[in-house]
N, C-alpha and C positions, 0 to 999 in steps of 0.2 A: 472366418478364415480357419484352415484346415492347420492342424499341429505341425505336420511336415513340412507344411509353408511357410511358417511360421521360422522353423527349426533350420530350413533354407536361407531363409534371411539374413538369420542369428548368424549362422556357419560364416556367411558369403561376407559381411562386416567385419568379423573375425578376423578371416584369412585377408581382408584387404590393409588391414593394419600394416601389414608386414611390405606395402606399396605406398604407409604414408612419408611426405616430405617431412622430414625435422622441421622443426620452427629454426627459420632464419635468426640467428645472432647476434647481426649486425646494428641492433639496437645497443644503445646505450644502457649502464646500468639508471635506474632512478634515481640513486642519491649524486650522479651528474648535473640532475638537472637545477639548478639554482640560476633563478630571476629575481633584477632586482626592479621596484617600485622605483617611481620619478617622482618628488613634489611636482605638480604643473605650474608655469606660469602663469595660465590662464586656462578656465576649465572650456575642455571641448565642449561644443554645441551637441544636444543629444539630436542627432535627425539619423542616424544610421550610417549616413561621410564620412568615415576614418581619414579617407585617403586625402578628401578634397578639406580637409583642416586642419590648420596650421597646427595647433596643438598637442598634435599627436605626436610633432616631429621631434620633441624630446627624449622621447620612451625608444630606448632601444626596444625592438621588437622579436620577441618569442617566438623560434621557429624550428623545424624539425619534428614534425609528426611520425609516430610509427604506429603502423599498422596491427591492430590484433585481428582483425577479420578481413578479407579474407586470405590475405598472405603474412602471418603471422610472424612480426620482427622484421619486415618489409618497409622503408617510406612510404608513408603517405603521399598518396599517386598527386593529389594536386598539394600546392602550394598554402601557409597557414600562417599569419604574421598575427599575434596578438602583444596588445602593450599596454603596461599598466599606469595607470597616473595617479597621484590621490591630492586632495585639496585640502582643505585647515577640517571639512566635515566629510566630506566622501569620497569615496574609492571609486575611479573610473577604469574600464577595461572596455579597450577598444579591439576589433577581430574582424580581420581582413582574410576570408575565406573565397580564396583566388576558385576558379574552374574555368576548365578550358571550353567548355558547352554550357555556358549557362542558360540554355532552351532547355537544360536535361536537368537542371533544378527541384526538386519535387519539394510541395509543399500542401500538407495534407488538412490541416487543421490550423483555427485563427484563433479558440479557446484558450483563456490561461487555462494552465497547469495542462493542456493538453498534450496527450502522448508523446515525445520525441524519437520514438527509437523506427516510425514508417514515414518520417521525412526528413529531409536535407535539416542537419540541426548543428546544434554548436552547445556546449553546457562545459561548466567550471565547478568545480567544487572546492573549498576553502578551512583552509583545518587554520581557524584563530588560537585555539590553547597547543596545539602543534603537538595533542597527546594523541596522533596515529590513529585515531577511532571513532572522532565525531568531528561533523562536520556543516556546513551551508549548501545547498547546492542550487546554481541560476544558471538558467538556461533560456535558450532564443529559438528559432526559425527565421526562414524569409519573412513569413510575415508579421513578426517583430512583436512574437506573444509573450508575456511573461510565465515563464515556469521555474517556481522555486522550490523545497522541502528541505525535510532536516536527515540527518544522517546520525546515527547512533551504531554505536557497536560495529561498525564499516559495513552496515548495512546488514546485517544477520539477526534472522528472527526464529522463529523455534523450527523442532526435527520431529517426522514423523507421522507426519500429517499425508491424509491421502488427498487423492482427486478434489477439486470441490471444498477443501476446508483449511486450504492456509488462508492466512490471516491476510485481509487486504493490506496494502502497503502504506494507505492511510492511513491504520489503524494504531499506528504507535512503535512496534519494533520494529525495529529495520532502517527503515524507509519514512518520512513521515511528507506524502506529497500534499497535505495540507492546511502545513504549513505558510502562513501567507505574507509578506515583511512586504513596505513599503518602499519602492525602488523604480529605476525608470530603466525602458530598454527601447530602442529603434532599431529598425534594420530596413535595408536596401538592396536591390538586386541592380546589379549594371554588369558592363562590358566584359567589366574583370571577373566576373561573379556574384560574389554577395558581402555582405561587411554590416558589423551589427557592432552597436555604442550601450554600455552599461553604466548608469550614474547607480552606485548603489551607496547610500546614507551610512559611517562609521556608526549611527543611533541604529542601524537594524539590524549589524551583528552584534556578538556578545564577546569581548576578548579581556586580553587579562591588563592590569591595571599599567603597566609600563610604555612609556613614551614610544620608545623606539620598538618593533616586535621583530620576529620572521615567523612566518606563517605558515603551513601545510599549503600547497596550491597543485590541481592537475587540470585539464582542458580535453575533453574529445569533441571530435570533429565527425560528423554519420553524412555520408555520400549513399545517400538512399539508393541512389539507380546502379552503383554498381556493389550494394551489400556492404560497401567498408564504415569499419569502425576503425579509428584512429587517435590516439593519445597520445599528448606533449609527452610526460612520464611514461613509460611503457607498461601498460600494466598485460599477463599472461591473461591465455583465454579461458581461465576458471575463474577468474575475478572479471569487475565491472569498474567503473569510477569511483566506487565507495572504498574502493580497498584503500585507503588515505595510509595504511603503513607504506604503501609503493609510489605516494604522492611526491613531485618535487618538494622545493622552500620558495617563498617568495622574500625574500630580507628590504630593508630598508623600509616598512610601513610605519611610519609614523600617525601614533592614533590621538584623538584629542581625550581628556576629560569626558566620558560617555554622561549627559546629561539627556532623559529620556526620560517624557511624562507628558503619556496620551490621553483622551478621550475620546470614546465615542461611544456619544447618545446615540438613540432607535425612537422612531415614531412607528407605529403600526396602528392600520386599520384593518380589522377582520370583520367580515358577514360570513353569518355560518348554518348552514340548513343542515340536523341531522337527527335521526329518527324516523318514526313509522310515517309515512305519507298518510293524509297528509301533515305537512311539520311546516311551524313557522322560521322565517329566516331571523336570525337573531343577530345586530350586530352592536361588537365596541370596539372602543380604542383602547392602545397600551402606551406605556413610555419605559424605556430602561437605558441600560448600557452597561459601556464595558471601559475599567481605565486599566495602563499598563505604566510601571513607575519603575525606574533600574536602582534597586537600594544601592548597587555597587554594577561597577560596568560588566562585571559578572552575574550577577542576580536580580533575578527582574520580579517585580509585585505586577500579575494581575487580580483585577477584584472585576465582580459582576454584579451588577442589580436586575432583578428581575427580568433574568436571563432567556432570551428566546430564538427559535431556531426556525424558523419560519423560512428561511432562503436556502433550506437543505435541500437537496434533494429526496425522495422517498427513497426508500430502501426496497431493492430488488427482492421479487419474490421467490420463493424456494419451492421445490415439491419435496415431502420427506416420506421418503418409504421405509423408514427403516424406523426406530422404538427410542431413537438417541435424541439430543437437542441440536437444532439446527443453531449454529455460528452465522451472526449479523453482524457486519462491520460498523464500527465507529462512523460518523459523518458531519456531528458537530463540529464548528472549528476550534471552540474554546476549549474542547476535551482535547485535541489533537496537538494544539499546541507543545512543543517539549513534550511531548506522550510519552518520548521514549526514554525518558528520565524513571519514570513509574512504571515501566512494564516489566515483571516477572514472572515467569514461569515457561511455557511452552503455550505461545501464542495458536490460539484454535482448539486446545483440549483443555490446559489446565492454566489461565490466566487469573495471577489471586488478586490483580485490580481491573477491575474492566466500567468503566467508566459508561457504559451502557445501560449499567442498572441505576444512574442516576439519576433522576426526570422519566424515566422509561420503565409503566408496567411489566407486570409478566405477561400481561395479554397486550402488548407495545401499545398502553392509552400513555397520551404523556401527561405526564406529572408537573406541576410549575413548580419552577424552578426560584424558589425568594432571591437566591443572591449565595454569593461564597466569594473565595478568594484562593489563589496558587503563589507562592513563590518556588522559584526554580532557576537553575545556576547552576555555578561554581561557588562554592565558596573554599578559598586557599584551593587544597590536595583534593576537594571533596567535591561528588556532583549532589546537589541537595533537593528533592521534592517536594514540598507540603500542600496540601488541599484541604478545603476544607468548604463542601455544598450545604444549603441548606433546605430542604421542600417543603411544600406546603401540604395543608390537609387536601383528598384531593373524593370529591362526593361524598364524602361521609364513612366513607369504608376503608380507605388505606390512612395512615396517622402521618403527619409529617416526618419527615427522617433527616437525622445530621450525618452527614457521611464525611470521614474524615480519613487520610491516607498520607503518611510519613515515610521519607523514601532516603534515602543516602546512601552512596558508594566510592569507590576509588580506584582510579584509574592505576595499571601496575605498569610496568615495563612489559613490553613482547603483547602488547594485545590481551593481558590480562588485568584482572579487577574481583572487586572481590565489594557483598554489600547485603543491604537488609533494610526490609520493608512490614511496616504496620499500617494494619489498616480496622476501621472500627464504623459500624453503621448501629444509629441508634435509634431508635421512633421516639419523639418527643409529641408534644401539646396534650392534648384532652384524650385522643384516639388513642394515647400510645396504653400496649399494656405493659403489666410486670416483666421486667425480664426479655422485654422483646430488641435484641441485641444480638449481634456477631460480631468477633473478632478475628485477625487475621495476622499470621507471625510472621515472617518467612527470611532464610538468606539464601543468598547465592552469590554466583561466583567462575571463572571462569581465569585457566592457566594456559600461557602459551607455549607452543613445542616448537623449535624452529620457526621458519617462514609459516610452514602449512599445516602446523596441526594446532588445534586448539579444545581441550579438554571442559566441559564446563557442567555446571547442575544447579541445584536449587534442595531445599528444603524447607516445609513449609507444615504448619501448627493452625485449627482455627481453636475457637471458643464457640459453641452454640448452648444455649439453654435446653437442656434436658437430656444431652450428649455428651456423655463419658468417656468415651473409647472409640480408636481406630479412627481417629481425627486428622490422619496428618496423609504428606505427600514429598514426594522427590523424584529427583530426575538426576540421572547422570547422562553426558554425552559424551563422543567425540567426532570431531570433525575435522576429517583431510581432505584437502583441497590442491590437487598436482593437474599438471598440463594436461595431463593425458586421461586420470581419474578420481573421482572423489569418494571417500568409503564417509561413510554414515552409520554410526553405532550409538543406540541408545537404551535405558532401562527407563520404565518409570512406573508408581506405585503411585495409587491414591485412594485411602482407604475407604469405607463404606460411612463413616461419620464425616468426613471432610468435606465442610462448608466454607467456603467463602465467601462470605455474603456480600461483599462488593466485586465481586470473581464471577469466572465466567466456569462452568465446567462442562464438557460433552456429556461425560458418563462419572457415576461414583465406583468404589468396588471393585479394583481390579490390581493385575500386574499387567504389564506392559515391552515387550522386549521387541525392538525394529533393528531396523537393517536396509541399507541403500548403498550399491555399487552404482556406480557413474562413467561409461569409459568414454574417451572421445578420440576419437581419429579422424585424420586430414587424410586421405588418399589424394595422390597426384594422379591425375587424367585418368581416373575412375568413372566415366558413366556419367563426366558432370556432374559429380557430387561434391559438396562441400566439407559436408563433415555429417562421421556417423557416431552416433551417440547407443550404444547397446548398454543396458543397464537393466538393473535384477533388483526390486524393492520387497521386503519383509516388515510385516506385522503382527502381533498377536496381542489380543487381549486376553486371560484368562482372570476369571472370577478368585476371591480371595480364597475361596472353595476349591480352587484347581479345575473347576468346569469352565473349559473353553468358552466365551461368547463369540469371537470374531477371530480370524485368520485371513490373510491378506498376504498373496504371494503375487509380483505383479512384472514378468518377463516384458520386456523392449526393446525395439530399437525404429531412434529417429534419425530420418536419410534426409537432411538438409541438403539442396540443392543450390548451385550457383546463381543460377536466378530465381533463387529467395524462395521457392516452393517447399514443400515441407510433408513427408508421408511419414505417421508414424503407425508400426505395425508391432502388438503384442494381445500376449494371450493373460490371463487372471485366473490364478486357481482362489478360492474361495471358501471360508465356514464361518457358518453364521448357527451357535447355540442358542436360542430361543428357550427361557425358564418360564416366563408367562405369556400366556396368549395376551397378541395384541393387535388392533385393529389397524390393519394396512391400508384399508380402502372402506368406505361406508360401507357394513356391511360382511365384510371379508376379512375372517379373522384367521391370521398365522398361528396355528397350535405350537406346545412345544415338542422340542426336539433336535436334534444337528442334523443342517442340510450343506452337503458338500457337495459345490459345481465348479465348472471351470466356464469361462467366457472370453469371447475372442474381441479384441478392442482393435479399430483401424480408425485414425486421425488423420486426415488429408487438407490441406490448405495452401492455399493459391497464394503470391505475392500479393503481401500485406499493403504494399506502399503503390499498387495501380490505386488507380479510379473505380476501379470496381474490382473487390477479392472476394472469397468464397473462402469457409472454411467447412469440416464435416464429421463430427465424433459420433462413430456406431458402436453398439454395444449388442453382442447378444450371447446366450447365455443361462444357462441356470439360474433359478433364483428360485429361495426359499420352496425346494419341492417340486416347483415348475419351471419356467420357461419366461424367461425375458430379451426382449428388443427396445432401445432406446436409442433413435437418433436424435443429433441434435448438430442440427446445418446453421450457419450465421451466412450472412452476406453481409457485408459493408458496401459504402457507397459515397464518393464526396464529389461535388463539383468546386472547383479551387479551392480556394483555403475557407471559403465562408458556409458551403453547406454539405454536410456530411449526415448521415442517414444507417443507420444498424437495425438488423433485425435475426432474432434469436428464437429459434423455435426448439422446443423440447417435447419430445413423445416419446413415451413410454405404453409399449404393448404388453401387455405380464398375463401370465396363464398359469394358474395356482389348482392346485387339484381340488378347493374350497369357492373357487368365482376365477371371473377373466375378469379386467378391466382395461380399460385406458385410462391415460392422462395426457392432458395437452400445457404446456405453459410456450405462450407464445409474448415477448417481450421486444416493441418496436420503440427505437431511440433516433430522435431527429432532432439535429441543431442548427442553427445559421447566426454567424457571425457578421455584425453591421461593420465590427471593428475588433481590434482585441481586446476592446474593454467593454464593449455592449452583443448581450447575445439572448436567443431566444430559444430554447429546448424544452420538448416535448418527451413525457416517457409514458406511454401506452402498456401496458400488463392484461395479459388474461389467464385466468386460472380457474383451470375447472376441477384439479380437483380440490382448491377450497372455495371452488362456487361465485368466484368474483372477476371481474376487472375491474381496472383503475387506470385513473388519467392524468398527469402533475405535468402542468404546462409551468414553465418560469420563464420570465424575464430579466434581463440584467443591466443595469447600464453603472459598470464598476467605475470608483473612486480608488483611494491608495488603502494595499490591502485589505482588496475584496469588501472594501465596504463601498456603501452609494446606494443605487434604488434598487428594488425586487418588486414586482410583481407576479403571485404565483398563486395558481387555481387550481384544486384537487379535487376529482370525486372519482367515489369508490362504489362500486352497489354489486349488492348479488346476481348473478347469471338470469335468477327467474324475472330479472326486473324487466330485462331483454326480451324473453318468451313469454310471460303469461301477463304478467299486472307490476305494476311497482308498488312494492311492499316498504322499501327503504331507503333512503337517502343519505350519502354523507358526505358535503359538499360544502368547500368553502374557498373562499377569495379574500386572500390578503396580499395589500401594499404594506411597506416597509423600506423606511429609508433611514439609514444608517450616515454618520457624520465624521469623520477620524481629525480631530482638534489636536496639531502635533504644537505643545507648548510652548518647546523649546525650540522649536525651530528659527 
C-alpha cells in the first residue's frame, strides 16, 4: 500500500473523531453495585434449569447489565438475572441469560478453556482477598464448557513487545488460562434463551481465613451475533473483566474451614521408535503424581513426583529470520499454576523466571523431571512463591540440576505493590562441574496514579561464574489507560553480562527506549464503523556501544466494523544493524551493516464468530538489503459446537542481494468434541525451512481438573523422509491416565 493511502486513512479517522458519540452515562457508578449471597436451603440440581428449580427462588437475582460494546454506557439490549447461593462447601451461581431469538444463539466451541469472546458466552470473575488486583475467573457457553484461569495484576503483562512476541496469556502474567480447579457447570438453551448453573467447591478458591467475607465480584454477558459485550459492573472500553478495581462486592459469603488435600496418581504407557531407520520400537511404563495440601486456606503446598507432561500439546513452530531467540510459551499445567505469583520482569524479552528452562533442553530434548514441590499464597499482607525442581542426569551429557526460585510481594493501595525475587539453579550429582551455578536478584514494583495511570519497573542482579561486570537489568514504565487513548512509555537496559539462568532473555547488550499511542473513537453513522483505533508504536534497541541494532516505528489504524469485520491498514519504517554476519537461510548469509526500509502491513478479517471466517496478514517491504513479501491467510471453520477446524499458512518471499529464498510454514489444527469433557485434536506442522513436519494427535476423555485418560501420538521426520528415502524417525504413542483422589471431600 502506497504512503498517501495510507496517510488518507490516517487523516479520514482523525477528522471523524470529531463525529464520535460520547459514551452514554447512564450507567451506574461500580462501587453501586453490591450483591448479596443467600445460604440455600437446598442446593440446586446442576442440569443448567435455573428457572425450572425451586431453589433458586431464594436468591434475589442480579440484574442490570451495561453495555461496553457496542453502545457504550447503554443497557444491555436483552435481559440478565444471575443469583448466588452457597452451601456448608460450595458456591452456587445460577444465570438466566433471557434472548428474544434464541435461533440467533451462536455457539462456537465444546472444548474446556475454549475461546469465549466469538460465541454467545457468560464469565464471572471473583476477587476473594478483595485486594483490586487478583482474581478466579469461570466461565460457560451454550454448550456448557468449562473455562476457568487466574487473574494477577488485573490482568497486565509486560510493554514493548512487537508483533509476534507477547507472551501467551497462559504463560503466567496477566492472564493464566491454564489454570484448571475442580468445579461443575451445565447449561441449557430454551424458549427463553439460555441459562447456565455453577457448583463451584469453597476447596477450589483460596480466601482469607474469616467466617463471614465480601468478596470482589463482576459478570459479562457476550451476545455474539450482535457484537455486544455487556457487564453487571460497568467497566470502560479500555479495560476488560480483569480490571477487578472497577469490580462490584458480593457480601454475605460465608466460607467454611478450607480443608484441602489432593492426589493424583498417573499410570503411563509409552512405545517409542527414534533414530536412523531402521530403529527399534522400545517400550515402558512410568508411575508418578502430583499432591496439593492448603497449609492455610491461603496457601497451598503442591509436590510432584516424577513429574510428566505427556497430555500437552506440542508447541507451535516458528520461522526465525532474524539472529535473536525465538519466545516458546509455557504449556505445562504444573508450571502454570499461580505462575503469576513468580513472574517478573517484561514478559517475552526479559523474564528472570521462566519456568521452561526446567525439564527443557536448549535444543527442546526434555529432561525428566525427579519431583519438586511449590508453595504459593497469601500469607497475612504478603503474596509468597517457593519452588523448588529437581532433574535428573539426562544421557550422560547434561548433569542433573536443582532449580530453586523465592518470590514474595505486597499488595499496596490504588493497584500498587511493591516485591523481590531470588532464583538459583545448580547442577548436582556426578556430571556436575565446579562452579557450574547461576544466580538471580531482582525487585520490583509498581505505583498507582489516579484511576488510570500506573507507574511500574524492576531491577535485577545475576551471579555467573567467571562474569564480573555489566550483570544487571531494569525497566521502568508507565501506563495510561483513558476511554479514548492509551500512552505507553518505557526504558529498559540489560547489560552484556546478564544471565539468568532460569530466565528467559530475547537479546543481551543493549538500551531500550519504546513508545505506544492508542487512540480510539466511536463515530456515529460513519460508514458502519464501529470504532477506529489509529495508533503510533516506537522502539529501539541500541548496543551499550551506542550502535543501533534494531529500530521499530510502526503507524495504524484499525476500522472495526459493526458486523464484526475488521481491516487494519499501516505502514513500518524500520533498522536493523547487523555486527556479525549471520546465516538467514541455508546458505545466505546477511553481512554486516545498517539496512533502513519501510513496509506496508494490511490485516483484513472477516467475522470471527460465522461458521466459516477468514483472516489475512500482508507484509511487504524491505528487508535486510532486499525485498520481502509475507502472507499469512488463516481460515477457520466449525460445524456446531463439536467440530471446528484452523489452518495457518505462512510465506515468506525475500530477495537479498546474496540469494532469494522462500519459506513455507503451513500449520493445520482440527478438533471434535464428543462432550465437554471428551475431545480428540489433531495439530499437523510443516516446515521447510527447518526441514520437517510433525503430527500430535490427542485424545481426551476429562475427569475434574483436566485430569482422566490421554491418549496421544507424535511423529516428527525430516522433509527428505517424504521425497527420497526415510532416513529418520521420531515416533511415539503414549496412554496416560491420571486420577484426582479429593480427601477431604
Amino acid at each position: 500500500m502506497r504512503l498517501p493511502i495510507l496517510c488518507t486513512l490516517l487523516a479520514v479517522s482523525a477528522a471523524s473523531a470529531a463525529a464520535q458519540s460520547p459514551a452514554n452515562t447512564a450507567a451506574p457508578p461500580a462501587a453501586a453495585h453490591v450483591a448479596t449471597a443467600v445460604r440455600a436451603v437446598e442446593a440446586p440440581e446442576i442440569d443448567g434449569d435455573v428457572l425450572g428449580d425451586p431453589a433458586w427462588a431464594h436468591a434475589t437475582p442480579i440484574t442490570a447489565f451495561w453495555q461496553e460494546q457496542p453502545n457504550e454506557g447503554a443497557p444491555a439490549s436483552e435481559r440478565t438475572e444471575v443469583r448466588v447461593l452457597f452451601t456448608a462447601d460450595t458456591l452456587y451461581i445460577g444465570a438466566v441469560l433471557y434472548d428474544s431469538d434464541p435461533s440467533g444463539i451462536i455457539v462456537s466451541d465444546a472444548r474446556r478453556d475454549a475461546p469465549l469472546d466469538d460465541t454467545d458466552s457468560f464469565q464471572m470473575i471473583v476477587d476473594t482477598y478483595r485486594d483490586r488486583q487478583n482474581g478466579f475467573v469461570f466461565g460457560t457457553n451454550p454448550a456448557g464448557i468449562e473455562y476457568d484461569g487466574q487473574v494477577t495484576n488485573e490482568g497486565q503483562g509486560g510493554g514493548g513487545l512487537g508483533f509476534g512476541q507477547m507472551q501467551s496469556g497462559g504463560s503466567g502474567a496477566g492472564f493464566n488460562i491454564n489454570w484448571d480447579a475442580a468445579w461443575t457447570v451445565r447449561a441449557t438453551i430454551g424458549e427463553h434463551g439460555w441459562s447456565a448453573e455453577f457448583a463451584i467447591p469453597f476447596r477450589t478458591l483460596r480466601y482469607p481465613s474469616s467466617t463471614s467475607q465480601t468478596w470482589g465480584i463482576n459478570f459479562q454477558r457476550n451476545i455474539r451475533r450482535r457484537n455486544e459485550r455487556a457487564y453487571w459492573a460497568p467497566i470502560p472500553r479500555q479495560f476488560n473483566l480483569y480490571r477487578l478495581s472497577l469490580a462490584g462486592s458480593l457480601s454475605g459469603v460465608q466460607t467454611p474451614a478450607l480443608r484441602n488435600f489432593r492426589i493424583t496418581p498417573y499410570a503411563l504407557g509409552n512405545a517409542l521408535a527414534s533414530g536412523e531407520v531402521p530403529v527399534d520400537t522400545d517400550a515402558d511404563f512410568d508411575f508418578g503424581g502430583d499432591l496439593k495440601y492448603s497449609i492455610t486456606p491461603s496457601l497451598t503446598l503442591d509436590a510432584t513426583v516424577n513429574t510428566d507432561f505427556a497430555q500437552v500439546e506440542v508447541d507451535d513452530q516458528q520461522v526465525n529470520l532474524d539472529r535473536f531467540t525465538l519466545f516458546f510459551p509455557e504449556k505445562r499445567p504444573f508450571f502454570l499454576e499461580n505462575a503469576g505469583f513468580f513472574s517478573v520482569g517484561n514478559p517475552g524479552e526479559v523474564d528472570l523466571f521462566f519456568s521452561r528452562r526446567i525439564g527443557i533442553g536448549d535444543n527442546g530434548q526434555s529432561i525428566p523431571i525427579m519431583g519438586g514441590g511449590r508453595v504459593s499464597g497469601k500469607a497475612g499482607k504478603f503474596n509468597v512463591g517457593l519452588l523448588n525442581m529437581q532433574t535428573s542426569d539426562y544421557n550422560d551429557t547434561i548433569a542433573s540440576t536443582n532449580f530453586s526460585v523465592a518470590r514474595v510481594s505486597r499488595d499496596l493501595p490504588n493497584r500498587s505493590s511493591i516485591g523481590a525475587i531470588v532464583t538459583n539453579r545448580q547442577a548436582t550429582g556426578d556430571l556436575a562441574l565446579d562452579n557450574q551455578y547461576g544466580r538471580t536478584f531482582g525487585v520490583d514494583g509498581k505505583i498507582g496514579f489516579g484511576l488510570t495511570t500506573v507507574v511500574s519497573g524492576f531491577a535485577a542482579k545475576t551471579e555467573t561464574p567467571g562474569v564480573a561486570d555489566s550483570d544487571h537489568a531494569y525497566n521502568i514504565r508507565s501506563q495510561t489507560n483513558r476511554p479514548q487513548w492509551d500512552l505507553n512509555v518505557g526504558y529498559q537496559e540489560v547489560g552484556g553480562g546478564f544471565n539468568p539462568s532460569i530466565g528467559f532473555l530475547s537479546r543481551r547488550g543493549y538500551r531500550k527506549p519504546d513508545a505506544s499511542l492508542m487512540t480510539r473513537f466511536r463515530p456515529k453513522d460513519f460508514i458502519n464503523i464501529q470504532e477506529l483505533r489509529p495508533h503510533a508504536t516506537f522502539r529501539g534497541f541500541w548496543g551499550l556501544d551506542g550502535f543501533q541494532e534494531t529500530g521499530y516505528m510502526h503507524l495504524d489504524n484499525h476500522w472495526q466494523f459493526r458486523d464484526s469485520t475488521e481491516i487494519h491498514t499501516g505502514m513500518n519504517l524500520t533498522r536493523e544493524g547487523v555486527r556479525t554476519p549471520f546465516e538467514i537461510y541455508p546458505g545466505v548469509f546477511v553481512p554486516p551493516g545498517t539496512y533502513d526500509h519501510a513496509e506496508a502491513q494490511l490485516v483484513a478479517m472477516s467475522n470471527q464468530g460465522l461458521p466459516v471466517s477468514v483472516s489475512m496478514r500482508a507484509t511487504i517491504g524491505g528487508f535486510f538489503g532486499g525485498d520481502r513479501l509475507t502472507l499469512n491467510p488463516t481460515i477457520r471453520m466449525r460445524a456446531g459446537d463439536a467440530l471446528t477446524a484452523q489452518v495457518d499458512y505462512q510465506r515468506n518471499d525475500i530477495t537479498l542481494p546474496w540469494g532469494a529464498f522462500v519459506t513455507n510454514l503451513v500449520r493445520t489444527r482440527v478438533s471434535y468434541s464428543f462432550s465437554a469433557r471428551m475431545f480428540t485434536q489433531a495439530l499437523v506442522q510443516y516446515n521447510d525451512r527447518a526441514d520437517l513436519w510433525s503430527m500430535n494427535f490427542r485424545f481426551g476423555w476429562l475427569q475434574a481438573a483436566n485430569t482422566g485418560l490421554f491418549v496421544v501420538y507424535t511423529d516428527t521426520r525430516g522433509l527428505y523422509d517424504l521425497f527420497e528415502h526415510p532416513e529418520r524417525t521420531d515416533r511415539s504413542l503414549t496412554v496416560k491416565y491420571s486420577y484426582l483422589f479429593d480427601l477431604f471431600r
